[in-house]
PyMOL Python script that loads the backbone (N, CA, C, O; Angstrom):
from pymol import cmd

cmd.read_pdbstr("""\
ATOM      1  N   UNK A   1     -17.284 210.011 -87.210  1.00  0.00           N
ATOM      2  CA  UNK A   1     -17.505 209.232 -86.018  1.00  0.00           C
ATOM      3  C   UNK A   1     -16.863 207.850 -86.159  1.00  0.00           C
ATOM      4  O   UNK A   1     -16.277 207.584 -87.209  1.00  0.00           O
ATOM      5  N   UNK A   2     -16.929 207.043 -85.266  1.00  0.00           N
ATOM      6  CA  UNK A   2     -16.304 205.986 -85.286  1.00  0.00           C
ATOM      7  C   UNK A   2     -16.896 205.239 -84.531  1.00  0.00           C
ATOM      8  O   UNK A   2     -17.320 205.511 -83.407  1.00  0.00           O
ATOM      9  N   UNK A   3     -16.987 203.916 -85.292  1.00  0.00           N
ATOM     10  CA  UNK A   3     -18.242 202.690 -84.684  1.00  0.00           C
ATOM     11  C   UNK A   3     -17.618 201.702 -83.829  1.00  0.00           C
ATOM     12  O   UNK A   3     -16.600 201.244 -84.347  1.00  0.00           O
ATOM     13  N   UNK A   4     -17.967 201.091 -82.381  1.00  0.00           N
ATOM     14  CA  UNK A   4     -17.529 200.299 -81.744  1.00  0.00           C
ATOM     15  C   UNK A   4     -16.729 199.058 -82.874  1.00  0.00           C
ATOM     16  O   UNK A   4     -15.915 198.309 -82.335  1.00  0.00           O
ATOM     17  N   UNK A   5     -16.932 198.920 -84.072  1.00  0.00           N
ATOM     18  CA  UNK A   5     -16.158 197.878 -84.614  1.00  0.00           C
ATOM     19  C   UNK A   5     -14.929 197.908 -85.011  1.00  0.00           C
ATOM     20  O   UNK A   5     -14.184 196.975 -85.311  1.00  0.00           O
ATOM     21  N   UNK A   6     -14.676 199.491 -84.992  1.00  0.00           N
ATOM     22  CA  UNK A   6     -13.339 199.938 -85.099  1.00  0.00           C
ATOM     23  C   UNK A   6     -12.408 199.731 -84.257  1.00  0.00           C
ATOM     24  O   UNK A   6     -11.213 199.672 -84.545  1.00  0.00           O
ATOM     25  N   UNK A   7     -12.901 199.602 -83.118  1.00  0.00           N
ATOM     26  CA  UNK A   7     -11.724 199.537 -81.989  1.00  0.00           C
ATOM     27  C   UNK A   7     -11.065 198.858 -81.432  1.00  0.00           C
ATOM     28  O   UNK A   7     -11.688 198.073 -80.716  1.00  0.00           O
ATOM     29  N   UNK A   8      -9.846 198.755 -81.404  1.00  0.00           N
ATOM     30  CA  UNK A   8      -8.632 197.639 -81.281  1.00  0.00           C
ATOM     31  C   UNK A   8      -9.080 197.170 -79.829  1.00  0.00           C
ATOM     32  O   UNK A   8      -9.545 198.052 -79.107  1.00  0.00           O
ATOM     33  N   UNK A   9      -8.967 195.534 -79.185  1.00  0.00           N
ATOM     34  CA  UNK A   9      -9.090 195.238 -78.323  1.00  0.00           C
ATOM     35  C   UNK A   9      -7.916 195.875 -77.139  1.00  0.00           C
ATOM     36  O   UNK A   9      -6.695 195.889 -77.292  1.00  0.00           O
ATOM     37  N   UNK A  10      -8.678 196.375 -75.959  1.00  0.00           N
ATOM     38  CA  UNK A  10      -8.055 196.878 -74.957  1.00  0.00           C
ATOM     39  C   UNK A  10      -8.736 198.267 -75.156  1.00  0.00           C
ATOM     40  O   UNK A  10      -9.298 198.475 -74.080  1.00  0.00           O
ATOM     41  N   UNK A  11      -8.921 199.096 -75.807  1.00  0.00           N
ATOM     42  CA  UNK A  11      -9.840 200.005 -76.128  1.00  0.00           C
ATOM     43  C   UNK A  11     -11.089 200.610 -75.225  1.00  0.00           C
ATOM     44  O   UNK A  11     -11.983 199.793 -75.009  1.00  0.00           O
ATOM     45  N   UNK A  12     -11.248 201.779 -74.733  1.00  0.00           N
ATOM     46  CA  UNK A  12     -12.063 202.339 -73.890  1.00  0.00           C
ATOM     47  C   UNK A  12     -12.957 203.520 -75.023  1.00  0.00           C
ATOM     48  O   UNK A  12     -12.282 204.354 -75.627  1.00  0.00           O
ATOM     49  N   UNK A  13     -14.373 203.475 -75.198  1.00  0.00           N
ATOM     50  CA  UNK A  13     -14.773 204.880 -75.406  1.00  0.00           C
ATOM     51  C   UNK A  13     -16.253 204.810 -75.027  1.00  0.00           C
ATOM     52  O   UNK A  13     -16.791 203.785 -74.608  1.00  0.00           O
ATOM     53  N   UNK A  14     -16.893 206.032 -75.217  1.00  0.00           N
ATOM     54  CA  UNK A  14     -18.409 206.198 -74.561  1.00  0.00           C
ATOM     55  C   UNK A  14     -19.022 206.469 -75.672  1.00  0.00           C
ATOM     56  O   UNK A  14     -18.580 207.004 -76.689  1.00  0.00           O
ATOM     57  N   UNK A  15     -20.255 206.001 -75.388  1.00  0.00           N
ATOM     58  CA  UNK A  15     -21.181 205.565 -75.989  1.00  0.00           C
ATOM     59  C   UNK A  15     -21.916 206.754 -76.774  1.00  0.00           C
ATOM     60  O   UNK A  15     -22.889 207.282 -76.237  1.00  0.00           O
ATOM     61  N   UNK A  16     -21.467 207.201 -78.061  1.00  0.00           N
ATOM     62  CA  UNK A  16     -22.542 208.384 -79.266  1.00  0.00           C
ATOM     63  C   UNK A  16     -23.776 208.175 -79.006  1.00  0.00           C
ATOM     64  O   UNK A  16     -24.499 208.792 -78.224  1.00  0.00           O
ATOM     65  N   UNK A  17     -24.053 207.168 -79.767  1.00  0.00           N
ATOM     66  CA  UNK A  17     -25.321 207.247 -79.975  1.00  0.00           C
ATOM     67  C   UNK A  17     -25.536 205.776 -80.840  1.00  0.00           C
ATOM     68  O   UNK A  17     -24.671 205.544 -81.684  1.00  0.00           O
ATOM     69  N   UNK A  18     -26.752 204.667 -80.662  1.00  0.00           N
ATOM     70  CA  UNK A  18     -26.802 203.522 -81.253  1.00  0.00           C
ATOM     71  C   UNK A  18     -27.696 204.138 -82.561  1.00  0.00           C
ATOM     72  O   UNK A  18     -28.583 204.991 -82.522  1.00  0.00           O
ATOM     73  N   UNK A  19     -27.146 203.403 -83.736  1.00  0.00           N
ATOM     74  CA  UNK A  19     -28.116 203.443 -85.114  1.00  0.00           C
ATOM     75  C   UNK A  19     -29.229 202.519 -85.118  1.00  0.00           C
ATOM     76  O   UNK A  19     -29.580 201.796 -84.186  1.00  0.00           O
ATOM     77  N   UNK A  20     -29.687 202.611 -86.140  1.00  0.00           N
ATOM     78  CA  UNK A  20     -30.475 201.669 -86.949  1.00  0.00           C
ATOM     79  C   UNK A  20     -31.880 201.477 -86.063  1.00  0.00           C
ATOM     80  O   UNK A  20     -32.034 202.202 -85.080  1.00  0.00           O
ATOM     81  N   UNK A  21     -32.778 200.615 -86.374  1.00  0.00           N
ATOM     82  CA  UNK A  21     -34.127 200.776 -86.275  1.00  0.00           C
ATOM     83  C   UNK A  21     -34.477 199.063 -85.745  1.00  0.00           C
ATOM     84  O   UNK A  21     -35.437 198.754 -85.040  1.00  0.00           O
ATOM     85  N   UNK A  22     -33.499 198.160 -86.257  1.00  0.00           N
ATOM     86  CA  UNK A  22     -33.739 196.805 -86.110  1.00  0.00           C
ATOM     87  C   UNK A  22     -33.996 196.430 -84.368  1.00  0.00           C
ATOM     88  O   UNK A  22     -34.046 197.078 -83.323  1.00  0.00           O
ATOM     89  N   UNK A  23     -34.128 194.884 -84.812  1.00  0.00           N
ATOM     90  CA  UNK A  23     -34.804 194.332 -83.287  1.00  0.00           C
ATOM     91  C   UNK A  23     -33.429 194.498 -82.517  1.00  0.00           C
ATOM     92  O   UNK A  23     -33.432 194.745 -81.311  1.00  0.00           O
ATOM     93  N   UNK A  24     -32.397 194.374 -83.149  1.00  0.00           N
ATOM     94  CA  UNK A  24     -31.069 193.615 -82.509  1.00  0.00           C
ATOM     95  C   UNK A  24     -30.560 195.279 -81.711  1.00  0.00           C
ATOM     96  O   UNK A  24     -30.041 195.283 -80.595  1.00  0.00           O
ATOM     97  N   UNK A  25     -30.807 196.532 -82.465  1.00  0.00           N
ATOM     98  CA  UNK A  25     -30.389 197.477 -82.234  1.00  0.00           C
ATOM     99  C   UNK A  25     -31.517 198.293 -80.856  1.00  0.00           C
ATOM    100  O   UNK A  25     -31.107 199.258 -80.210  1.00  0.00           O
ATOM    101  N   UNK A  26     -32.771 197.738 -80.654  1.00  0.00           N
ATOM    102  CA  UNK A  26     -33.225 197.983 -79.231  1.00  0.00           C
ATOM    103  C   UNK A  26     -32.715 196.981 -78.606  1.00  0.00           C
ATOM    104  O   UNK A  26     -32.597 197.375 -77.446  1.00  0.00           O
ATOM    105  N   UNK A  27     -32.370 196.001 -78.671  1.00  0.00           N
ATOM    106  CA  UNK A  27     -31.744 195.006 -77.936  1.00  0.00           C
ATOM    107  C   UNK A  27     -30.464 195.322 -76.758  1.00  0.00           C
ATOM    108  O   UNK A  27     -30.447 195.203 -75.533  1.00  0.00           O
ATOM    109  N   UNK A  28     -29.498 195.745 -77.685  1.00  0.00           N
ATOM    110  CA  UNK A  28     -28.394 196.499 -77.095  1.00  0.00           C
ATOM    111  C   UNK A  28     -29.455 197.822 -76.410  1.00  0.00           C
ATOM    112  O   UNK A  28     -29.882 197.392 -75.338  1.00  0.00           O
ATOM    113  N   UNK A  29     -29.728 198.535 -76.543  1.00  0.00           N
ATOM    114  CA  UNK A  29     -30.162 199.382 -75.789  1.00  0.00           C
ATOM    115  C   UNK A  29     -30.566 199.150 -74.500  1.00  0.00           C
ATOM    116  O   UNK A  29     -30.199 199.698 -73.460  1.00  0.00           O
ATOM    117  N   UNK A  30     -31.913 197.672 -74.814  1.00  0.00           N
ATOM    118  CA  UNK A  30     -32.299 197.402 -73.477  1.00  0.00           C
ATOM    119  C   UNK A  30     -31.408 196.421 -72.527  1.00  0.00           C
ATOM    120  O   UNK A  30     -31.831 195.728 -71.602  1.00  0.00           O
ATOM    121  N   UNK A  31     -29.869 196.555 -73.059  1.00  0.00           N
ATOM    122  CA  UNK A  31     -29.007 195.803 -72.242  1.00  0.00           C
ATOM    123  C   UNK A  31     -28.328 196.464 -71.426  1.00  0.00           C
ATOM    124  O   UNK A  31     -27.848 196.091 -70.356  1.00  0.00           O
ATOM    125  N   UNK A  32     -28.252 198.034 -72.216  1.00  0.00           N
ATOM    126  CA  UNK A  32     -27.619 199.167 -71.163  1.00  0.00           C
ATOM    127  C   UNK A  32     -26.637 200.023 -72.181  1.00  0.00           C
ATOM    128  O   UNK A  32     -26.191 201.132 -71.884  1.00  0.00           O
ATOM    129  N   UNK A  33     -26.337 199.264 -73.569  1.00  0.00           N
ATOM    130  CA  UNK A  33     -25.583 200.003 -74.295  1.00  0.00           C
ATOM    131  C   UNK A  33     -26.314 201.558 -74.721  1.00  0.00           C
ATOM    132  O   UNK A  33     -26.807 201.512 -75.847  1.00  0.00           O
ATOM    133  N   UNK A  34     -26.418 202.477 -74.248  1.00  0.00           N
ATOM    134  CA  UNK A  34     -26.497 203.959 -74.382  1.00  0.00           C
ATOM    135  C   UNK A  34     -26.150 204.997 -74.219  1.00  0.00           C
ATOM    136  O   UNK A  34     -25.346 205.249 -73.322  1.00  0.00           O
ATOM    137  N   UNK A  35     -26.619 205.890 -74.992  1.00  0.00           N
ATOM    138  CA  UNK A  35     -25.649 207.104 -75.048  1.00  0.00           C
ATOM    139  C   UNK A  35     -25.321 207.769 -73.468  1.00  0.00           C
ATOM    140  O   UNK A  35     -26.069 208.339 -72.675  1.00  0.00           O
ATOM    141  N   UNK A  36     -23.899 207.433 -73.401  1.00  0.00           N
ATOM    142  CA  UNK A  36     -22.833 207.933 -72.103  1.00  0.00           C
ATOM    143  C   UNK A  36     -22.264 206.977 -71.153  1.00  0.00           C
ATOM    144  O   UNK A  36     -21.901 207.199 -69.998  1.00  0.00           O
ATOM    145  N   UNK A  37     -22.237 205.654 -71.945  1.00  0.00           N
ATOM    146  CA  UNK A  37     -22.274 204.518 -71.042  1.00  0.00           C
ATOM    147  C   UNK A  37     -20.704 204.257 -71.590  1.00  0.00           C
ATOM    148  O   UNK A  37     -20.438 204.418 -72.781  1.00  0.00           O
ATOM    149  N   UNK A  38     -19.686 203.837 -70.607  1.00  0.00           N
ATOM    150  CA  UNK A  38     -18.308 204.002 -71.441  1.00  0.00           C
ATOM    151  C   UNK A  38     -18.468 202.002 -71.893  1.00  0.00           C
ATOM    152  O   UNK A  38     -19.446 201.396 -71.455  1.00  0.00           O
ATOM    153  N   UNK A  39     -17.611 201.399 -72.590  1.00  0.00           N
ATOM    154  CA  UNK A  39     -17.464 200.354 -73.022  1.00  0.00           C
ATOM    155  C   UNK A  39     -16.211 200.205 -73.526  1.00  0.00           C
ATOM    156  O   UNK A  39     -15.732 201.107 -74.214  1.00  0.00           O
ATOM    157  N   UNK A  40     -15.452 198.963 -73.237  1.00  0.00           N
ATOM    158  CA  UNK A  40     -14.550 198.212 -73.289  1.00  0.00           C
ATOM    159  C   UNK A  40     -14.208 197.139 -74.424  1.00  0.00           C
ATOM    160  O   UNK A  40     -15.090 196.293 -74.569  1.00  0.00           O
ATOM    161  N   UNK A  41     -13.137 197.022 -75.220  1.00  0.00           N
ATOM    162  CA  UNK A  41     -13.400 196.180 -75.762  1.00  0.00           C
ATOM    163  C   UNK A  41     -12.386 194.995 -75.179  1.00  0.00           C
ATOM    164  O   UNK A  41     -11.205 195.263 -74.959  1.00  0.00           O
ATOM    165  N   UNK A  42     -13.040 193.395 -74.895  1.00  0.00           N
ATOM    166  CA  UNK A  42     -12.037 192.545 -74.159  1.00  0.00           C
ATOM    167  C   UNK A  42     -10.790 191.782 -74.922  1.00  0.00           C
ATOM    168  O   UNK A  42      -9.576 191.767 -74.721  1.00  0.00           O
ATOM    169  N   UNK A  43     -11.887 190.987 -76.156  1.00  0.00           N
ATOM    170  CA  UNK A  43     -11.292 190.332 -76.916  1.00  0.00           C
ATOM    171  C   UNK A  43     -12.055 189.604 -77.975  1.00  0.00           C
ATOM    172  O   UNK A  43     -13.088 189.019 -77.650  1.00  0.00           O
ATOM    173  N   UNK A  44     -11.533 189.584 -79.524  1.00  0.00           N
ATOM    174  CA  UNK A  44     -12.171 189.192 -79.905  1.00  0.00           C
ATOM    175  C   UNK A  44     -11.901 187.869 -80.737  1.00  0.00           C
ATOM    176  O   UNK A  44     -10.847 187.274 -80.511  1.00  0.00           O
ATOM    177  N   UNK A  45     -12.855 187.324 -81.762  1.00  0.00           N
ATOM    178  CA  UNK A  45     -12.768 185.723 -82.079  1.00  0.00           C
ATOM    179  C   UNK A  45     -11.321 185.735 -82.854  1.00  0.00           C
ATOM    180  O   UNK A  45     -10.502 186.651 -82.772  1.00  0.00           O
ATOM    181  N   UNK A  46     -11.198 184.750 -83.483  1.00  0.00           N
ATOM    182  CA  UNK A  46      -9.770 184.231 -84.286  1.00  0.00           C
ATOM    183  C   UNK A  46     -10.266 184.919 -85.297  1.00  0.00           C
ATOM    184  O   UNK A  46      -9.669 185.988 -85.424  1.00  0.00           O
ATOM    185  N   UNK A  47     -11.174 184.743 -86.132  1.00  0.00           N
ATOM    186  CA  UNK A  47     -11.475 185.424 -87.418  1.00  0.00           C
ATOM    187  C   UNK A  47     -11.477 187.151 -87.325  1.00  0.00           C
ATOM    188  O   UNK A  47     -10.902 187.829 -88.176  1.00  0.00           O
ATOM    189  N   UNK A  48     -12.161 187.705 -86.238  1.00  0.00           N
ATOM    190  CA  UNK A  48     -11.939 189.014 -85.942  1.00  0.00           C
ATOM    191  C   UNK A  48     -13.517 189.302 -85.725  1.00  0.00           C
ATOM    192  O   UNK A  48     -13.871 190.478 -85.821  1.00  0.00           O
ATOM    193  N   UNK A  49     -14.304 188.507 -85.493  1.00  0.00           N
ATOM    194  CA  UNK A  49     -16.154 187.985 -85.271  1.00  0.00           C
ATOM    195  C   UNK A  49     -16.778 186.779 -84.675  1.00  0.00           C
ATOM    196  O   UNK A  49     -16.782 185.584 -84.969  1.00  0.00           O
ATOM    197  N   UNK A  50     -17.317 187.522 -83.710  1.00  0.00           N
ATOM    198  CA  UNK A  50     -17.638 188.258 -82.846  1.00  0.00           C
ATOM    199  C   UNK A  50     -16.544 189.025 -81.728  1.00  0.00           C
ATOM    200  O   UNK A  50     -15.355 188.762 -81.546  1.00  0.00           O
ATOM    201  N   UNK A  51     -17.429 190.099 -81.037  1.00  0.00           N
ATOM    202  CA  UNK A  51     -16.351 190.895 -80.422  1.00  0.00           C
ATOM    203  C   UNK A  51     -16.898 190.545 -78.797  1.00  0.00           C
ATOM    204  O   UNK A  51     -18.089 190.493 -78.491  1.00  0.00           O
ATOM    205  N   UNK A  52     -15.843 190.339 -77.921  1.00  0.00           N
ATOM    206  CA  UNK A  52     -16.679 190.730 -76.500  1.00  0.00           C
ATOM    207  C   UNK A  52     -16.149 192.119 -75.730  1.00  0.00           C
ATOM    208  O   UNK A  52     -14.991 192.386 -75.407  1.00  0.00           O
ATOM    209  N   UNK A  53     -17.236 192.840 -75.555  1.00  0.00           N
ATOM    210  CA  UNK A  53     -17.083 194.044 -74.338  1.00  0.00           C
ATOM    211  C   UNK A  53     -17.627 193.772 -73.361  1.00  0.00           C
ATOM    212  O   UNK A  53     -18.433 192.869 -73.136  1.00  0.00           O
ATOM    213  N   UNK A  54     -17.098 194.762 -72.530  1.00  0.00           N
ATOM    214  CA  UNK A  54     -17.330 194.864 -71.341  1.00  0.00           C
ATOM    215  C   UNK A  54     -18.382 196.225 -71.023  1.00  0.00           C
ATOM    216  O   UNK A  54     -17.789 197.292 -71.186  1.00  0.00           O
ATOM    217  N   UNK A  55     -19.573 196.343 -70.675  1.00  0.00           N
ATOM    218  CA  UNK A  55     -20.272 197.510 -70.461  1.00  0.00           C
ATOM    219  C   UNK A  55     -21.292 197.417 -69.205  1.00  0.00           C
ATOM    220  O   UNK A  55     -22.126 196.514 -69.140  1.00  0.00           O
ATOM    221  N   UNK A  56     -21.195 198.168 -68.464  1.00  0.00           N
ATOM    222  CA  UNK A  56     -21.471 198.468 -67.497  1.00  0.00           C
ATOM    223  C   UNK A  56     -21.340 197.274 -66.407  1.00  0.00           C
ATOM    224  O   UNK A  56     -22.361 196.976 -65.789  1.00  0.00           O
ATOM    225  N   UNK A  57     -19.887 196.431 -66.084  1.00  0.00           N
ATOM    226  CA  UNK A  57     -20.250 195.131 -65.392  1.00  0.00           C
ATOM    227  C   UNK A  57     -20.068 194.318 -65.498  1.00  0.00           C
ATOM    228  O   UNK A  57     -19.454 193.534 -64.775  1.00  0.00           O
ATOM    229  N   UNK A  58     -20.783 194.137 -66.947  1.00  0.00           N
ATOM    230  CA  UNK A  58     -20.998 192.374 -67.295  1.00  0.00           C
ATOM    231  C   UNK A  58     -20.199 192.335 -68.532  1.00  0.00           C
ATOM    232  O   UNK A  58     -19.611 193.398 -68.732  1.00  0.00           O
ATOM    233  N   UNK A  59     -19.962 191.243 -69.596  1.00  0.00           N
ATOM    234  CA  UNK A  59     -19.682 190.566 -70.686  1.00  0.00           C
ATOM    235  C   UNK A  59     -20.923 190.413 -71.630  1.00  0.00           C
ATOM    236  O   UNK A  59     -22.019 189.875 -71.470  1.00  0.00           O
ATOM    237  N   UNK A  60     -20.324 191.112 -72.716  1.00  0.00           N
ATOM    238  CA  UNK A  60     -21.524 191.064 -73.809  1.00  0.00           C
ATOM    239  C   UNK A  60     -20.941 190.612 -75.068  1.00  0.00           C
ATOM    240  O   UNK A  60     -19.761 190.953 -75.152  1.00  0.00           O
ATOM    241  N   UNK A  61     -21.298 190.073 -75.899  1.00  0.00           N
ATOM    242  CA  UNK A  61     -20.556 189.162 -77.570  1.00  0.00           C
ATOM    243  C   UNK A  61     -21.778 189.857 -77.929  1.00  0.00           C
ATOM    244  O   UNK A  61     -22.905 190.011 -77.457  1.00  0.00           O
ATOM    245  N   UNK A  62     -20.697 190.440 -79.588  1.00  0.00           N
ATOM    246  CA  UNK A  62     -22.186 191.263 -80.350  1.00  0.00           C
ATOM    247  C   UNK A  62     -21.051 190.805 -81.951  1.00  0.00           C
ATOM    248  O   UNK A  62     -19.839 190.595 -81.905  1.00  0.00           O
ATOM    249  N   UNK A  63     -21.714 190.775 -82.893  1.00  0.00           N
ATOM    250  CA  UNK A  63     -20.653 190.488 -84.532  1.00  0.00           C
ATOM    251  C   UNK A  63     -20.666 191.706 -84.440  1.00  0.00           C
ATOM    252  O   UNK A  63     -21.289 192.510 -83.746  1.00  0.00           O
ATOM    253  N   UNK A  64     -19.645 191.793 -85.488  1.00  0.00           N
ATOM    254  CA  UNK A  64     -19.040 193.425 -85.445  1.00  0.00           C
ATOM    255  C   UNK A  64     -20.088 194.191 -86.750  1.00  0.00           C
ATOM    256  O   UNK A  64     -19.934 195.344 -87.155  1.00  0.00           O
ATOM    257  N   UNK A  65     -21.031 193.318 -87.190  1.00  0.00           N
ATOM    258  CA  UNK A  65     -22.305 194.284 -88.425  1.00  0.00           C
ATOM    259  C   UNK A  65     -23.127 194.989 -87.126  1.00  0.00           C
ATOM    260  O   UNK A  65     -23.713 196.052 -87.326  1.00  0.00           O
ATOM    261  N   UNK A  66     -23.154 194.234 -85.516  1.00  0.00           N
ATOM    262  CA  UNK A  66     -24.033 194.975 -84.780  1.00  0.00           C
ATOM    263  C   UNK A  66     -23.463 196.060 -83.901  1.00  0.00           C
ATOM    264  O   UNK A  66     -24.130 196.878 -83.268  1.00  0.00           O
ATOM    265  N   UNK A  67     -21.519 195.921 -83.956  1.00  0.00           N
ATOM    266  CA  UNK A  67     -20.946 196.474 -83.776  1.00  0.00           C
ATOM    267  C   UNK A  67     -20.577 197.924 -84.479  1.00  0.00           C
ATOM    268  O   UNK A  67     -19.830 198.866 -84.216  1.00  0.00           O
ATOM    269  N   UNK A  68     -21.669 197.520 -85.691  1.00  0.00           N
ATOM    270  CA  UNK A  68     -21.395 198.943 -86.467  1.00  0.00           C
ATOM    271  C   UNK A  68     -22.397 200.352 -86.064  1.00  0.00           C
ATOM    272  O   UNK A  68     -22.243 201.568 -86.180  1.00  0.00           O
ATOM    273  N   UNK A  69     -23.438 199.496 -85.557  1.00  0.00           N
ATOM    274  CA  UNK A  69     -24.345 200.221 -85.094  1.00  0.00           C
ATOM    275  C   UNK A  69     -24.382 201.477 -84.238  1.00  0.00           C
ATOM    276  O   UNK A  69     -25.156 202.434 -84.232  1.00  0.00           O
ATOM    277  N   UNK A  70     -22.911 201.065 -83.253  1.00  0.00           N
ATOM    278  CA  UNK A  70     -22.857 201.977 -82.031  1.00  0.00           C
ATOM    279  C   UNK A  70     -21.587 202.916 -82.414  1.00  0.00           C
ATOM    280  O   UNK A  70     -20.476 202.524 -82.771  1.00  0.00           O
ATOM    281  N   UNK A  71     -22.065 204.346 -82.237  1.00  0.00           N
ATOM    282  CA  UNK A  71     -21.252 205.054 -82.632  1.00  0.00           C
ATOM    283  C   UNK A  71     -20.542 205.848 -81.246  1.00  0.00           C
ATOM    284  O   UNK A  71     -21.236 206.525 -80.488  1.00  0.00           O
ATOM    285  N   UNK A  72     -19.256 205.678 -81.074  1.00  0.00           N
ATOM    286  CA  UNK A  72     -18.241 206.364 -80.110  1.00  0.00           C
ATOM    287  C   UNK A  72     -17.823 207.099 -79.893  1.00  0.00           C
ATOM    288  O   UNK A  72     -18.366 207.966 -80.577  1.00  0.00           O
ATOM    289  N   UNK A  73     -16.854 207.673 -79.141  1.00  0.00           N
ATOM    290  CA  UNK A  73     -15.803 208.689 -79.296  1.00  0.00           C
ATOM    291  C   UNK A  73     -14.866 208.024 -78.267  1.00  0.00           C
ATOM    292  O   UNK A  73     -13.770 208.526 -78.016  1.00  0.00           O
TER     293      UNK A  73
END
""", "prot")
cmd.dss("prot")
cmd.show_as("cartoon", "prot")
cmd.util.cbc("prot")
cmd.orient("prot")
C-alpha cells in the first residue's frame, strides 16, 4: 500500500483506509478524511513538512508522520 506521504504534489488518490489509534488519527477522520474520499495533494513546505491537500472542498496541512497514517491507492 502506499501512504498519503508518498505522493508527489499534484497527485490524486482515494482514501484505503486511516491507521493508528491516536487523537490526531480520529481527528482526520472527523474532518472527512475516509475510506473513499479521493484527496489531492496541493503543495508542500520548503523542507518537504508539512503537506497541504485538498479533500473534499477545503484545505487541510497535516506533517507527513500524520501523513503516514492514511493509506491510498
Amino acid at each position: 500500500m502506499t501512504t498519503l506521504a508518498e505522493l508527489a504534489v499534484g497527485a490524486e488518490a482515494k482514501v484505503i483506509r486511516v491507521t493508528g489509534t491516536s487523537a490526531v488519527s480520529r481527528r482526520l477522520m472527523e474532518m472527512g478524511v475516509i475510506p473513499g474520499v479521493s484527496v489531492k495533494i496541493v503543495k508542500t513546505a520548503p523542507f518537504g513538512d508539512p503537506i497541504q491537500i485538498r479533500v473534499r472542498g477545503y484545505s487541510l496541512a497535516m506533517r507527513k508522520s500524520e501523513a503516514r497514517t492514511i493509506e491510498v491507492s
